[in-house]
N, C-alpha and C positions, 0 to 999 in steps of 0.2 A: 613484494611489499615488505619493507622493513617495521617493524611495533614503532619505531623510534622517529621515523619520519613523518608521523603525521600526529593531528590533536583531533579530539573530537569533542565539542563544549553544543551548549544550547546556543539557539539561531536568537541575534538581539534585530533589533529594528533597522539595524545601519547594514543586516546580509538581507533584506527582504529582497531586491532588487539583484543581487548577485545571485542570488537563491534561484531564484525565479527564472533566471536567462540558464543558472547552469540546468535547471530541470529540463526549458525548452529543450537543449545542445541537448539534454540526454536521452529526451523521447520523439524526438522529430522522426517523422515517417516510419515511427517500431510498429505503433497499435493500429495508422490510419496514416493517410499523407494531412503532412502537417503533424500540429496538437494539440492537447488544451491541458495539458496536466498543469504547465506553468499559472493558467487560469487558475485551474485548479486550487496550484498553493496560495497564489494571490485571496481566493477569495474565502479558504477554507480558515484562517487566523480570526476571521470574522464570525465564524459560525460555532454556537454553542456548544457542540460536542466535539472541537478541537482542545485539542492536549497539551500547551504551550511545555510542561515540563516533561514532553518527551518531541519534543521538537528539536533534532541535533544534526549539525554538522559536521562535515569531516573536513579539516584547513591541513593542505598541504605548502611546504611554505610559503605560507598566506597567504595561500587561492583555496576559495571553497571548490571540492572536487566533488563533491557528497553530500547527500540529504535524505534524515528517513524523518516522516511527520505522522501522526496517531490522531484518530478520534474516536470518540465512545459508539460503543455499539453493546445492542444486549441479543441474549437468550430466551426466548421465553416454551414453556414445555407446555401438553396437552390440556394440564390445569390451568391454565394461564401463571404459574411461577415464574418470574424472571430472574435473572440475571446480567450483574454489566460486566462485561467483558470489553476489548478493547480490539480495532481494527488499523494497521498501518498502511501506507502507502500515501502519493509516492514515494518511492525509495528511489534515489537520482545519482546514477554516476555519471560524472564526464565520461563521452564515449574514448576517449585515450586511455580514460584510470580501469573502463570494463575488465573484469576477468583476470583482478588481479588482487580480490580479497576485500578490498575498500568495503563492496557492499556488504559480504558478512562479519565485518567488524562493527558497522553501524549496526544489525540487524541485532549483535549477541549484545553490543553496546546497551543499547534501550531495552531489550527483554529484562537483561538485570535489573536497570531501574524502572521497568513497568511490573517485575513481582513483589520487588521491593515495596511499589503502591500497592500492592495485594490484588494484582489482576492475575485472573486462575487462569487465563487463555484469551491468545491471541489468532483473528480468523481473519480473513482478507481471500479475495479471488486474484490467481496467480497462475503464470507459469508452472506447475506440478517442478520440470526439470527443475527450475531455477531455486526452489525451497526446500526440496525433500533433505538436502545434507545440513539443514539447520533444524532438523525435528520435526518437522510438520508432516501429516499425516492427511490422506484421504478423507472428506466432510464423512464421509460413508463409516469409516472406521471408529468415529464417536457419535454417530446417530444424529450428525448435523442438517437439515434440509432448510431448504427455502419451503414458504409455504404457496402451493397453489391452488390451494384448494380442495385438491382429493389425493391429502395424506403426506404428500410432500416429495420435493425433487433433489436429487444431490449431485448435483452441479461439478466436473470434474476437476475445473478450475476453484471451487472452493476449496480452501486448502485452511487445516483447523493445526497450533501450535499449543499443546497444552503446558502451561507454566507452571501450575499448582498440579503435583500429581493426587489423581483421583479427584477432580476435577467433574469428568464426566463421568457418570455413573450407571451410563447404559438407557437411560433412557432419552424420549426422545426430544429434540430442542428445534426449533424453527429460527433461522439467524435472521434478526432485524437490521442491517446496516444503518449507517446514517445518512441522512439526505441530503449534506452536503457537496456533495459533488453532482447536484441537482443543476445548479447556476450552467455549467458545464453544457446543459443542453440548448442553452440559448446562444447557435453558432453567430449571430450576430452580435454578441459581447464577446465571445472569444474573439474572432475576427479583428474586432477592433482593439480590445486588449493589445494580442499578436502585432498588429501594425506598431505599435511603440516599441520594439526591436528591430534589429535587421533583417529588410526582407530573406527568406530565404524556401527554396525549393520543395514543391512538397510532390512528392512521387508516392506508387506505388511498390510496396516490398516485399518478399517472401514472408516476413516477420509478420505482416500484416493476415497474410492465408491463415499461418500458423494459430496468432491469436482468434480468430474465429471462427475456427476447428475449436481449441480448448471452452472459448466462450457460448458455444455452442453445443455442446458435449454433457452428456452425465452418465452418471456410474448406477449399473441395474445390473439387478440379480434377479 
């Protein structure tokens, strides 16, 4: 990857539809056969707690190869204090541009200007491999859990990025996501979304085991 060869500016209304097909090409049969992320970005523009100013592209000679998009997400600790903190994904490369930087240039891209808005930390469920060499640390390591009701779970696919250092202060915070990627469970919207591209194959994949080991998984002591 050359610094020189590509741009990286915010998504306007004329890449929504480019956007969207390069997300399909770049999650088809990872998480499940098939996808819905493209759904996803479609419908996520529309929901309150998307970030339009951290919505960015990466145009390689003017073709989008790349996409990372943001929505709000908070903190809340055993007093009920919150905090808003912010959540990305997806994060989309063409599968030709994979594994060759694109996606950690968008990712360092937008942290800059998501501290700049004075977000103290960035949490999303991930791959572990795929973020630890951009600073992100075990939900476990800052006392991050989902709440289940007796005490809380830490999930090893949560993966917590702290932007403001000292941020987190040792105690303990219950991550609230946002409910945007709710629409997602109605396979008969996605489905037909999906039909206005080109059909295309949906199999079963290693990648797919993989992800549900991780999303299945937590971290205990």
């Amino acid at each position: 990857m050359n610094k020189n060869d590509f741009i990286i500016r915010l998504e306007t209304k004329d890449d929504y539809r480019e956007v969207e097909n390069m997300t399909r090409e770049a999650f088809w049969n990872v998480y499940k056969p098939g996808a819905d992320e493209h759904y996803f970005v479609h419908v996520m523009r529309d929901h309150k707690d998307f970030v339009p100013e951290l919505a960015f592209v990466l145009e390689k000679d003017g073709k989008i190869i790349g996409n990372i998009m943001y929505t709000r997400a908070k903190l809340v600790d055993e007093n009920g204090e919150e905090r808003d903190i912010l959540s990305f994904g997806p994060l989309g490369i063409l599968p030709e541009f994979q594994r060759m930087g694109y996606g950690k240039a968008l990712i360092e891209h937008s942290f800059a200007k998501a501290a700049e808005m004075g977000c103290g930390a960035v949490i999303h469920f991930g791959n572990p491999g795929n973020y630890m060499a951009r600073g992100y640390k075990s939900c476990r390591k800052y006392n991050v859990c989902l709440d289940n009701g007796e005490g809380g779970i830490y999930p090893t696919a949560l993966l917590v990025k702290e932007l403001a250092e000292g941020f987190f202060d040792g105690r303990k915070w219950f991550f609230h996501e946002s409910d945007a990627a709710e629409p997602c469970n109605d396979t008969a919207a996605v489905d037909a979304f999906d039909a206005q591209f080109p059909p295309k194959e949906k199999l079963e994949t290693p990648s797919q085991e993989e992800f549900y080991i991780y999303s299945h998984s937590q971290v205990v002591f």
